[in-house]
DSSP file (Angstrom, degrees, kcal/mol; ACC not computed):
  #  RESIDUE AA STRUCTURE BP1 BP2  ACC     N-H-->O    O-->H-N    N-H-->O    O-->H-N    TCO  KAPPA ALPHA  PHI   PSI    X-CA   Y-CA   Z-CA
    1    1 A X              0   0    0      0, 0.0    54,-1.3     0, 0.0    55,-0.1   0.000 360.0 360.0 360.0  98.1   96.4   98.5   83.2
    2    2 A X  E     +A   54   0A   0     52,-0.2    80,-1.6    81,-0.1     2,-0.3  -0.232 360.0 172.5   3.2  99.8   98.2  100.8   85.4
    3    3 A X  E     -AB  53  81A   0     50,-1.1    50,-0.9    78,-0.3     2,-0.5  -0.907  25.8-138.2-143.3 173.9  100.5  100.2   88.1
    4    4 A X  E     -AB  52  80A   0     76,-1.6    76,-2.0    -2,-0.3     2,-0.6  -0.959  15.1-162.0-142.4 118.1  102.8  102.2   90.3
    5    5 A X  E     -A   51   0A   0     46,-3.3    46,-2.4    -2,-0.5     2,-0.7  -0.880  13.8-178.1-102.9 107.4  106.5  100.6   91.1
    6    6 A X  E     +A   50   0A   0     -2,-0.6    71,-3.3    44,-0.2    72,-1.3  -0.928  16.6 141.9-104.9 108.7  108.3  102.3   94.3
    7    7 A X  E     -AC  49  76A   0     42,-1.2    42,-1.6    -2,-0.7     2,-0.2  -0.934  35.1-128.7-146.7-158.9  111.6  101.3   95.4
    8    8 A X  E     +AC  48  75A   0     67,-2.0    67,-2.2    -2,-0.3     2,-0.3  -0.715  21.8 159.2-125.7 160.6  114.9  102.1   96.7
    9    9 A X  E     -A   47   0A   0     38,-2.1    38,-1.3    -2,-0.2     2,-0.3  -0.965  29.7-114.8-161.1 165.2  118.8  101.5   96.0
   10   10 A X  E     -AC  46  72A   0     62,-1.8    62,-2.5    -2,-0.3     2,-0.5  -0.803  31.5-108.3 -67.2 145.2  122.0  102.6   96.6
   11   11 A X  E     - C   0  71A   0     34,-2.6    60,-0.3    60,-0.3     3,-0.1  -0.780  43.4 -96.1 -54.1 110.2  124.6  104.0   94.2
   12   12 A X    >   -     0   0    0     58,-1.0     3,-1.5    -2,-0.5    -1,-0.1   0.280  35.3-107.7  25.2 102.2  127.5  102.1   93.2
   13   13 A X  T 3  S+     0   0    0      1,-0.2    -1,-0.2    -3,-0.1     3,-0.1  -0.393 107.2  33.4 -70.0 158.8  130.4  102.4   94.7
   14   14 A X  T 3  S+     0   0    0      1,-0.3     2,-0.3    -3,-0.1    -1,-0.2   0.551  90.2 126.1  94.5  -6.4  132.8  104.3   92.4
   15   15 A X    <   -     0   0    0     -3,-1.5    -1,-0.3    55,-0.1     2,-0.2  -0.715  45.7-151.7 -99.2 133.2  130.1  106.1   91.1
   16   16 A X    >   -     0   0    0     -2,-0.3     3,-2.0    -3,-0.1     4,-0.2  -0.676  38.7 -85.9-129.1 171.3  130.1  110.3   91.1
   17   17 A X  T >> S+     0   0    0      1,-0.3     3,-0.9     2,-0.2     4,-0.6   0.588 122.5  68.5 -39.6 -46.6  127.6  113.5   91.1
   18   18 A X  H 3> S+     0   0    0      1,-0.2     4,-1.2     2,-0.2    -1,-0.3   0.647  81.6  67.1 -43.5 -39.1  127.5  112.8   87.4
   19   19 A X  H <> S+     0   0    0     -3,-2.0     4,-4.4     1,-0.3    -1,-0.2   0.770  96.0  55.6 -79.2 -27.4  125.7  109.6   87.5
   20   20 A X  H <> S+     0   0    0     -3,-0.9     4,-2.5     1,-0.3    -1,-0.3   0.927 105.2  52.3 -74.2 -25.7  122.6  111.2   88.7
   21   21 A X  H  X S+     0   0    0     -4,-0.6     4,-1.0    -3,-0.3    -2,-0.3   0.684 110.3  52.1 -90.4 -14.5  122.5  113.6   85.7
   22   22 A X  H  X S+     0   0    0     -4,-1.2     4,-5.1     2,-0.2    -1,-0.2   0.850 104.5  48.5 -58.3 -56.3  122.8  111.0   83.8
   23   23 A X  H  X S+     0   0    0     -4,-4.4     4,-2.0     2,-0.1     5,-0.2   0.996 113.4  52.6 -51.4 -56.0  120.0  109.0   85.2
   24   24 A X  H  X S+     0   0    0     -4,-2.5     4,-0.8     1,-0.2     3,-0.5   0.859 111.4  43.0 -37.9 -78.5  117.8  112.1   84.9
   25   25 A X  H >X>S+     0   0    0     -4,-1.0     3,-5.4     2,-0.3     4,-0.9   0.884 112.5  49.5 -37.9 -67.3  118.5  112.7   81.4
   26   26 A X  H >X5S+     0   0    0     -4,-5.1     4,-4.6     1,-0.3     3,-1.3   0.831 119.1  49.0 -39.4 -43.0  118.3  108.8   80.2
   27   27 A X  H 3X5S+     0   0    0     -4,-2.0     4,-0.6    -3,-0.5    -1,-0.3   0.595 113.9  41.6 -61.2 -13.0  114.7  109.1   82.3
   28   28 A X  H <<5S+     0   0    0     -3,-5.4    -1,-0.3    -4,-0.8    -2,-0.2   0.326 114.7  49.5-115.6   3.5  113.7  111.9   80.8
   29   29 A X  H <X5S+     0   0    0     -3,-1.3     4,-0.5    -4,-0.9    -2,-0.2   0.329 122.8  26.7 -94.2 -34.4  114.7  111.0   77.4
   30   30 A X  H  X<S+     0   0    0     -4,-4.6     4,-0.7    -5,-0.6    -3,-0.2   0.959 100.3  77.9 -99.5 -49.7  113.0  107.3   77.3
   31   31 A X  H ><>S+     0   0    0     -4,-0.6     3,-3.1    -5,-0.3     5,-0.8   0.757  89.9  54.6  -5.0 -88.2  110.2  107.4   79.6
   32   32 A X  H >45S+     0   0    0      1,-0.3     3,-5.1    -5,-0.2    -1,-0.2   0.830 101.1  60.3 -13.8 -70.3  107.8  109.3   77.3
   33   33 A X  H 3<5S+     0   0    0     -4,-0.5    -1,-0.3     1,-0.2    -2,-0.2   0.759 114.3  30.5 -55.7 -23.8  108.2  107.1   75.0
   34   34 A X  T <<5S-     0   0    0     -3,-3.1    -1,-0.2    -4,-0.7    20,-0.2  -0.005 111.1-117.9-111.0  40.5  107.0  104.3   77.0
   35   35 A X  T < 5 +     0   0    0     -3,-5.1     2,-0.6     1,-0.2    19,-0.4   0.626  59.7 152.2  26.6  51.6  104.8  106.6   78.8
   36   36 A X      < -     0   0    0     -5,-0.8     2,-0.4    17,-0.1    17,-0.3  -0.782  18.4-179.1 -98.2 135.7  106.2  106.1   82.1
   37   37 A X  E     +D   52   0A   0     15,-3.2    15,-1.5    -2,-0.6    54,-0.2  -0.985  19.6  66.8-124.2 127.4  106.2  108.8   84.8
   38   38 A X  E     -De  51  92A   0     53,-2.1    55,-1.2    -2,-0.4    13,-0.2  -0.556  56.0 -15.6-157.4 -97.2  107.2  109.7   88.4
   39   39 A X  E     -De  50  93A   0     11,-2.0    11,-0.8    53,-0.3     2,-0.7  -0.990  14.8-176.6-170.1 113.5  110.1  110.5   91.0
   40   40 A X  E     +De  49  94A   0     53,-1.0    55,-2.0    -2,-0.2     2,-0.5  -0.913  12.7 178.5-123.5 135.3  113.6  110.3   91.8
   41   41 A X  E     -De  48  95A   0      7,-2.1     7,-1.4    -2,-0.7     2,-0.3  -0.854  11.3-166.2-114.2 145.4  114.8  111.6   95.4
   42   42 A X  E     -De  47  96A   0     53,-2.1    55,-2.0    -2,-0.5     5,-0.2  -0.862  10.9-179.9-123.1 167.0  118.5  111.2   96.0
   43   43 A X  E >   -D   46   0A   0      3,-0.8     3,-2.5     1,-0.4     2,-0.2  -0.292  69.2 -51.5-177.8  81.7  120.1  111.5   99.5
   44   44 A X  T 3  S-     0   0    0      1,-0.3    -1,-0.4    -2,-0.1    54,-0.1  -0.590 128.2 -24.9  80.0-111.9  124.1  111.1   99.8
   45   45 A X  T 3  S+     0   0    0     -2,-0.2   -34,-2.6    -3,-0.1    -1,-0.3   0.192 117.3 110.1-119.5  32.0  124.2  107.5   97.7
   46   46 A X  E <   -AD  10  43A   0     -3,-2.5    -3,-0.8   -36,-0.2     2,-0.3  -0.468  44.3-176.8 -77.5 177.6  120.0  106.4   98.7
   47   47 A X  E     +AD   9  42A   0    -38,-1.3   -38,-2.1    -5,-0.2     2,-0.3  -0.936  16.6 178.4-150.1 138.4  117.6  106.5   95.7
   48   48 A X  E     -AD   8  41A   0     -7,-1.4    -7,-2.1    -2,-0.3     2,-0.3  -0.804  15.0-170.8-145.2 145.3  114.1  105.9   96.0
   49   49 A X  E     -AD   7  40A   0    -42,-1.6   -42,-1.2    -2,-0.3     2,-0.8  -0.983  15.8-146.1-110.4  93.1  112.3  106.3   92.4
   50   50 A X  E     -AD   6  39A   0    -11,-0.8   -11,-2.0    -2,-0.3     2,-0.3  -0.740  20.9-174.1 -75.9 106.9  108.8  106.3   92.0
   51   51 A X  E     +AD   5  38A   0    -46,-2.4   -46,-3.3    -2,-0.8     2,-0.4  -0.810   4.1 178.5 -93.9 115.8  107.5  104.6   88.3
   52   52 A X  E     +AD   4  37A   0    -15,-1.5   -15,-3.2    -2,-0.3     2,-0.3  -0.998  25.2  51.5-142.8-173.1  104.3  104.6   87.2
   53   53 A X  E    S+A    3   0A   0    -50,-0.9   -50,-1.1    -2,-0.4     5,-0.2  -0.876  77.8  25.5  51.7-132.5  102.3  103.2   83.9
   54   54 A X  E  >  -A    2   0A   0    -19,-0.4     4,-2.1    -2,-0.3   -52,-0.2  -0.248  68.6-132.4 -49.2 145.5  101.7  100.4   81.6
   55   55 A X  H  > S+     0   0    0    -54,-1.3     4,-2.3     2,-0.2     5,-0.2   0.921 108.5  46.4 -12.6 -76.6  102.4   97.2   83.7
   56   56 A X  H  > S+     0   0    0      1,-0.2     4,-1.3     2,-0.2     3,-0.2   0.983 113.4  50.4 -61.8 -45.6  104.4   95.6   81.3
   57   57 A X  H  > S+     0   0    0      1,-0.2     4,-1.4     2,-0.2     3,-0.4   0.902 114.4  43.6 -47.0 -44.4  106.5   99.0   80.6
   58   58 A X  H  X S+     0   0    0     -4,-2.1     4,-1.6     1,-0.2    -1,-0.2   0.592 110.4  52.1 -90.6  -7.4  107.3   99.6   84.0
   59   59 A X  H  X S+     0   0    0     -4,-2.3     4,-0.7    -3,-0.2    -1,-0.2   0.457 109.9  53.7 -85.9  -5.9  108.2   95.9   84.9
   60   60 A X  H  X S+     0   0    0     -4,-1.3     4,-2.8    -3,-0.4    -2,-0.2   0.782 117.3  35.8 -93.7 -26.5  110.7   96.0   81.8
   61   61 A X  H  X S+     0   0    0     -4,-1.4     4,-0.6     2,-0.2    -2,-0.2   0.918 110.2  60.7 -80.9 -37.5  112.3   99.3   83.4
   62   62 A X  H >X S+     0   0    0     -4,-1.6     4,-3.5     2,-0.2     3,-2.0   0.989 114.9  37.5 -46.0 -60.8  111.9   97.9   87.2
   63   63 A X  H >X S+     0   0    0     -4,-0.7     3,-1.4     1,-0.3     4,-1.0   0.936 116.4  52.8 -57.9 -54.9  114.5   94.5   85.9
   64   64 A X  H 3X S+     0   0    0     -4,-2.8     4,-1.0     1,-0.3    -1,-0.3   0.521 109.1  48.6 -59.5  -2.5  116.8   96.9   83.7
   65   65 A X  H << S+     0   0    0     -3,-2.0     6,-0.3    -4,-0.6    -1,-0.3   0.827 117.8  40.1 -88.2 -43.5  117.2   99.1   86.8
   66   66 A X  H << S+     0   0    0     -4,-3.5    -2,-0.3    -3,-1.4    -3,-0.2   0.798 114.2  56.9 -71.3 -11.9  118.1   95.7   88.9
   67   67 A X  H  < S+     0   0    0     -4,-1.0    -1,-0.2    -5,-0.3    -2,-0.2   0.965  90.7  87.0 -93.0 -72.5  119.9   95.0   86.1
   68   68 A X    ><  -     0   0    0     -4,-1.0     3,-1.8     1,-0.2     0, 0.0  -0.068  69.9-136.8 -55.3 145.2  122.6   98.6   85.8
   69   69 A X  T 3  S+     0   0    0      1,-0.3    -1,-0.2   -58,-0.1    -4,-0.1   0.106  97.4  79.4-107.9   5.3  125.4   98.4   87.5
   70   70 A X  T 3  S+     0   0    0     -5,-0.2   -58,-1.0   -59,-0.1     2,-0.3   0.552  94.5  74.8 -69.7 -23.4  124.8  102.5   88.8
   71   71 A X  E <   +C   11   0A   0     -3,-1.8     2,-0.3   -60,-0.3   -60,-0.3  -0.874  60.7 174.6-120.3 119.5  122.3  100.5   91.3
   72   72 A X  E    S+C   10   0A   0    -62,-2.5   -62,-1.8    -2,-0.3     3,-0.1  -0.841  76.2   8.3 -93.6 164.3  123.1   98.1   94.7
   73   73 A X  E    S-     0   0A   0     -2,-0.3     2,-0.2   -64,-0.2    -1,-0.2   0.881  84.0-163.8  47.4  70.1  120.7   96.5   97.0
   74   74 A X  E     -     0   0A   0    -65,-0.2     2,-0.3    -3,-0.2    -1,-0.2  -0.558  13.8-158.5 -93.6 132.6  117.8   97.7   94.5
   75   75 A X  E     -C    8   0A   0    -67,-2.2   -67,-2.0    -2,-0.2     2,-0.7  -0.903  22.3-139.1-133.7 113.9  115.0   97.3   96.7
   76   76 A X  E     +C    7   0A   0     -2,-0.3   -69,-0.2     1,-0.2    45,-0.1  -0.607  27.7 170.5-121.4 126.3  111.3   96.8   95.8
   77   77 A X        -     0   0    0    -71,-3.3    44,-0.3    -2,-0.7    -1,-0.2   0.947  66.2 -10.8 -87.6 -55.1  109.1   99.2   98.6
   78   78 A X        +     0   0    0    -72,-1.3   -73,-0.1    43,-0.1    43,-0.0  -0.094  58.0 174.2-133.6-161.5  105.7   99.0   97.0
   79   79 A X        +     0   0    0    -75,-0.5     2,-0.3    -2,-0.1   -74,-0.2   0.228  20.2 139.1 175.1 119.3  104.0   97.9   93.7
   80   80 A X  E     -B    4   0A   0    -76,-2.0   -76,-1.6     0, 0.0     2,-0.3  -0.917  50.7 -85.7-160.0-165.2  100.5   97.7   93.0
   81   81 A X  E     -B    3   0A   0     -2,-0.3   -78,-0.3   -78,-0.3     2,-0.2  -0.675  45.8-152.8-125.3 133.6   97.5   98.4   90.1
   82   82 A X        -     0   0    0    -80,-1.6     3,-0.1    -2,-0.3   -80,-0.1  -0.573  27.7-149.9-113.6 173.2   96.1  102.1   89.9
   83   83 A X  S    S-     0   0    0     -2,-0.2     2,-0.2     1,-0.1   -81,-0.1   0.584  85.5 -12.7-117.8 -42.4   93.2  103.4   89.0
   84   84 A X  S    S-     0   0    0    -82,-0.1     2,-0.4     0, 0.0    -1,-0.1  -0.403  82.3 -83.6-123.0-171.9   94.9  106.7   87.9
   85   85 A X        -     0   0    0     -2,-0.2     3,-0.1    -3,-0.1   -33,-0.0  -0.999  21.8-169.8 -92.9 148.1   98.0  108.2   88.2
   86   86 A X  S    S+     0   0    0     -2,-0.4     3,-0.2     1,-0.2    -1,-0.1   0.859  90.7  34.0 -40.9 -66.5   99.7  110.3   90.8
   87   87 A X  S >  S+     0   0    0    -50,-0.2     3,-1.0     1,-0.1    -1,-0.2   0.059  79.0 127.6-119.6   2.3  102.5  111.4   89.6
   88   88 A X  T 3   +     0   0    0      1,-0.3    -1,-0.1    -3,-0.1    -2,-0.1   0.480  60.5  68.3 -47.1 -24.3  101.4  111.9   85.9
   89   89 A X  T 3  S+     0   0    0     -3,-0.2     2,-0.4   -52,-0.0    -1,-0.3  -0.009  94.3  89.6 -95.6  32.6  102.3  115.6   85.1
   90   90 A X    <   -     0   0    0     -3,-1.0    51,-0.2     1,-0.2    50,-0.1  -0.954  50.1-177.3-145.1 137.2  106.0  114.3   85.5
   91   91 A X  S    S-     0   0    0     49,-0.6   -53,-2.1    -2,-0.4     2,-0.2   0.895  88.4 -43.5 -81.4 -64.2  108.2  112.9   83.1
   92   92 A X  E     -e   38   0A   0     48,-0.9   -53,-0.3    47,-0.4    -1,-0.2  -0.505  62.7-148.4-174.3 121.8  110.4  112.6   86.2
   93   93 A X  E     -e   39   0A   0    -55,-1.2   -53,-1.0    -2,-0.2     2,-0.4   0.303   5.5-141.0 -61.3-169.5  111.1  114.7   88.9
   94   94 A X  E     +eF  40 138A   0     44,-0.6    44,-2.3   -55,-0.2     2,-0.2  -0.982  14.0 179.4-150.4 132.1  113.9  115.3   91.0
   95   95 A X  E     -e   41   0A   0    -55,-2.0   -53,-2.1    -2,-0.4     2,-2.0  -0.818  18.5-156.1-141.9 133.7  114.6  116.1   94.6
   96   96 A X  E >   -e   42   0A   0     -2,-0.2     3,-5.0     1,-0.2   -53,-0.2  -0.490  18.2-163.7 -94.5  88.9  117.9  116.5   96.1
   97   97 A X  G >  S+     0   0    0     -2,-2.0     3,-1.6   -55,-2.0    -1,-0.2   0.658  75.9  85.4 -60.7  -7.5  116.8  115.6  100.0
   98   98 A X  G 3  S+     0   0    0      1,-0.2    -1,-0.3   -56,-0.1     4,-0.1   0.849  95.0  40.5 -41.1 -40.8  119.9  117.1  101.3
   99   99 A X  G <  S+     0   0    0     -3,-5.0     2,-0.5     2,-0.1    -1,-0.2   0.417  88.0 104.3-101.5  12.4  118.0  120.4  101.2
  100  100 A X  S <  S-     0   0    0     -3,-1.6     5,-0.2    -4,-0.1     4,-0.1  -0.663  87.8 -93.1 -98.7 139.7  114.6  119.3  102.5
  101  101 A X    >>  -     0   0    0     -2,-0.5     3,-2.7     1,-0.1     4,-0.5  -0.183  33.3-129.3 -44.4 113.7  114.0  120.3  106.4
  102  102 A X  H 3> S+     0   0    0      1,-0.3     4,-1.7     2,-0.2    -1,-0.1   0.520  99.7  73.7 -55.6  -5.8  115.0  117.6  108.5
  103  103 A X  H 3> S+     0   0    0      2,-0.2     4,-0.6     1,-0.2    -1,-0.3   0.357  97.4  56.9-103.9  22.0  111.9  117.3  110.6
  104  104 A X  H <> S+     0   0    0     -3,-2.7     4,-1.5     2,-0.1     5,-0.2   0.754 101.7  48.8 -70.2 -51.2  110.2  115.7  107.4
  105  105 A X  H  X S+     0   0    0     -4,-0.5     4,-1.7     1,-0.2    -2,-0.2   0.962 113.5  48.5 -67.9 -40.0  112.3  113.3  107.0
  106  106 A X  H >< S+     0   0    0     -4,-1.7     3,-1.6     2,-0.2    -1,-0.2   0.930 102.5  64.9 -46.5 -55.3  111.8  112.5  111.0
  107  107 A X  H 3< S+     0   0    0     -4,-0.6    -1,-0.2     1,-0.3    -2,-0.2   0.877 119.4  20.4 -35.2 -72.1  108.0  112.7  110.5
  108  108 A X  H 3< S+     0   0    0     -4,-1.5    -1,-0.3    15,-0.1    -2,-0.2   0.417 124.7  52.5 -81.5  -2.2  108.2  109.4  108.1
  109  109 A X  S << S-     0   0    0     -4,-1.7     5,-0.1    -3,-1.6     7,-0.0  -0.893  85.8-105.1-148.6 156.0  111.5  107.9  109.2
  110  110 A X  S    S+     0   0    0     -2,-0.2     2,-0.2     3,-0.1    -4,-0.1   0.523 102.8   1.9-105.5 -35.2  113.6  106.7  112.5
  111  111 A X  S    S-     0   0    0      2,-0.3     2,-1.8    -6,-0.1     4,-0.2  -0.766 103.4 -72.6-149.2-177.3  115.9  109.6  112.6
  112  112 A X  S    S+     0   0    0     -2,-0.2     2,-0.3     2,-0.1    -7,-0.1  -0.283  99.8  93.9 -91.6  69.2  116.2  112.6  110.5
  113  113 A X  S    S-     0   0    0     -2,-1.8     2,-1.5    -8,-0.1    -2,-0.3  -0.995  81.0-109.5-147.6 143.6  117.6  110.8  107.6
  114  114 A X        +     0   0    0     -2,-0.3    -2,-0.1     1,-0.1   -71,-0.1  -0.409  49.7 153.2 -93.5 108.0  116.2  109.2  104.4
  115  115 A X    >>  +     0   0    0     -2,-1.5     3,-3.3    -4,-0.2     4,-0.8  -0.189  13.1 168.8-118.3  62.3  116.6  105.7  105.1
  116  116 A X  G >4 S+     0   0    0      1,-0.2     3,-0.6     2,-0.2     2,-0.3   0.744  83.7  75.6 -28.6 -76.6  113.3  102.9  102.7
  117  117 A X  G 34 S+     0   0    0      1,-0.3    -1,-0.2   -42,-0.1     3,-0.1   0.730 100.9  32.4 -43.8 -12.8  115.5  100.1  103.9
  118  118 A X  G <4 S+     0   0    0     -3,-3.3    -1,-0.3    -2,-0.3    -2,-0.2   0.833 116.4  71.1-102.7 -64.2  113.8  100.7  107.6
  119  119 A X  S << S-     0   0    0     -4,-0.8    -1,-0.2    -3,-0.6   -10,-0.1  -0.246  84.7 -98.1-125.6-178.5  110.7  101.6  106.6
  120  120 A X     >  -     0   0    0      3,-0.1     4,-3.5     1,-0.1     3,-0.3   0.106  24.3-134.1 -83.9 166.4  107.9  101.0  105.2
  121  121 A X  H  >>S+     0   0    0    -44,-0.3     4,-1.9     2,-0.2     5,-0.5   0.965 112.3  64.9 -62.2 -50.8  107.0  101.9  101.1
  122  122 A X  H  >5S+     0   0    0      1,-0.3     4,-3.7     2,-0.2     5,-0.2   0.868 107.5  39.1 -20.0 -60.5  103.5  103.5  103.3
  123  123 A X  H  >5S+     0   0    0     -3,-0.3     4,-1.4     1,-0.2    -1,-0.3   0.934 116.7  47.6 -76.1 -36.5  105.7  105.7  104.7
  124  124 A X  H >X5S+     0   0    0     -4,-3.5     4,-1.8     1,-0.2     3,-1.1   0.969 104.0  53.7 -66.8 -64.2  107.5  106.3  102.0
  125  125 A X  H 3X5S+     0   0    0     -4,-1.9     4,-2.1     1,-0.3    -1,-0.2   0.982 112.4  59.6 -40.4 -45.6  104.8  107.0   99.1
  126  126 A X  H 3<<S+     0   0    0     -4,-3.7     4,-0.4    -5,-0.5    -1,-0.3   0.778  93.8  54.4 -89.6   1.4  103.9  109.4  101.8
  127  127 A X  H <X S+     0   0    0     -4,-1.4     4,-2.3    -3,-1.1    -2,-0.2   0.786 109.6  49.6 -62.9 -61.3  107.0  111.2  102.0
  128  128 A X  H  X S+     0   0    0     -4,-1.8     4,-1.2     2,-0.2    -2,-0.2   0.919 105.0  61.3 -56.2 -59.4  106.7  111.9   98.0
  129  129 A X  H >X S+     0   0    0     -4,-2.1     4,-2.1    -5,-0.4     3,-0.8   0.881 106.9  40.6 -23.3 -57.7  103.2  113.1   98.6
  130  130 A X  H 3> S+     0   0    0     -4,-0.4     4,-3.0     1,-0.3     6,-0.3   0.952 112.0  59.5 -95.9 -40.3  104.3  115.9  100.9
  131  131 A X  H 3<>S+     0   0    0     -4,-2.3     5,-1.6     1,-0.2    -1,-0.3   0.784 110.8  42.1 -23.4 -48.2  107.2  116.6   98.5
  132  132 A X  H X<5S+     0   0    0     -4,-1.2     3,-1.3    -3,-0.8    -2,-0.3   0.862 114.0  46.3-103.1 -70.2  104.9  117.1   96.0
  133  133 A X  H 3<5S+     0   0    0     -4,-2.1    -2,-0.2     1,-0.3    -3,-0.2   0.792 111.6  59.9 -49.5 -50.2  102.4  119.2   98.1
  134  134 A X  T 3<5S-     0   0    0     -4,-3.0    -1,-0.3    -5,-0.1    -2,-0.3   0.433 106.4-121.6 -45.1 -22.6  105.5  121.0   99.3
  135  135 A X  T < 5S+     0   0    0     -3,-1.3    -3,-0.2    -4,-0.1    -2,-0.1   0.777  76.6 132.5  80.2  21.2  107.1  122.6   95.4
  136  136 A X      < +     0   0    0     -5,-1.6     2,-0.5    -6,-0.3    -4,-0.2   0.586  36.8  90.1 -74.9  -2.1  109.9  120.6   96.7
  137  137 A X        -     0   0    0     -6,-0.3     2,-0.3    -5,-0.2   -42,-0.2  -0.821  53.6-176.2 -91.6 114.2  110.2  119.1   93.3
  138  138 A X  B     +F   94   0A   0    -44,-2.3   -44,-0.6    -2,-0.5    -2,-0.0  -0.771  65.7  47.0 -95.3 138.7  112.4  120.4   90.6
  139  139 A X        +     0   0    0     -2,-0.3   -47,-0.4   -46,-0.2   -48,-0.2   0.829  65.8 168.4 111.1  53.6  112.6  119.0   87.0
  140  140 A X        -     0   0    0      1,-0.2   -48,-0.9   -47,-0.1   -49,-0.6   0.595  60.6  -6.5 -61.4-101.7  108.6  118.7   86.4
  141  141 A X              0   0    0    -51,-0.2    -1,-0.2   -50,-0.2    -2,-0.1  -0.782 360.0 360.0 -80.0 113.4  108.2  118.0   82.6
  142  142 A X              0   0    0     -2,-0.4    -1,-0.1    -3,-0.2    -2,-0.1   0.448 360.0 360.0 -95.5 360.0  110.7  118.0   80.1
């Protein structure tokens, strides 16, 4: 079975530009093996990360994420059973929302700023979408 895990966090305070190339790599070094795929968007110190595959695989990575001490207020937007996946031709992407045109982020969000914590994983999952539909995603397959 299939599922697709969206949420959000913060970064750590104490934590530098470094920690994201870190995340990337470990995700793009372990994933595979437990055939997980999707999304990280970063924005000053938000995250929201889009997982999907096996159930059990992506509920062991969902706790070890609340689990790492890189993460606060780990926040869980969405989750639910797919037919398919989305996001499948990534191991895990990347987008650095700093550079994406602020009247997206307005479109889906309160102001022109990436805030999950206000709103809802809809809007968010559709935010990724147009990322995605947009080449606004770097870091397809490694």
């Amino acid at each position: 079975m299939l599922v697709r895990c969206l949420y959000a966090s913060r970064a750590a305070a104490g934590t530098g530009p470094a920690m994201l190339d870190d995340i990337l790599a470990q995700s793009r070094r372990n994933n595979p093996k437990q055939g997980i795929t999707g999304m990280l968007c970063v924005s000053n110190d938000v995250f929201i990360q889009l997982l999907e595959g096996g159930r059990d695989e992506v509920c062991e990575l969902y706790n070890a994420i609340i689990r790492d001490g890189r993460h606060e207020h780990v926040r869980l937007l969405t989750y639910e059973e797919i037919s398919q996946r989305e996001f499948g031709n990534w191991t895990m992407g990347q987008v650095n929302l700093s550079k994406v045109n602020p009247s997206l982020l307005l479109k889906y969000f309160k102001r022109a700023e990436l805030d999950p914590f206000d709103a809802s994983g809809t809007a968010t999952l559709a935010l990724l979408h147009e990322l995605v539909a947009s080449a606004s995603i770097v870091g397809r397959g490694e």
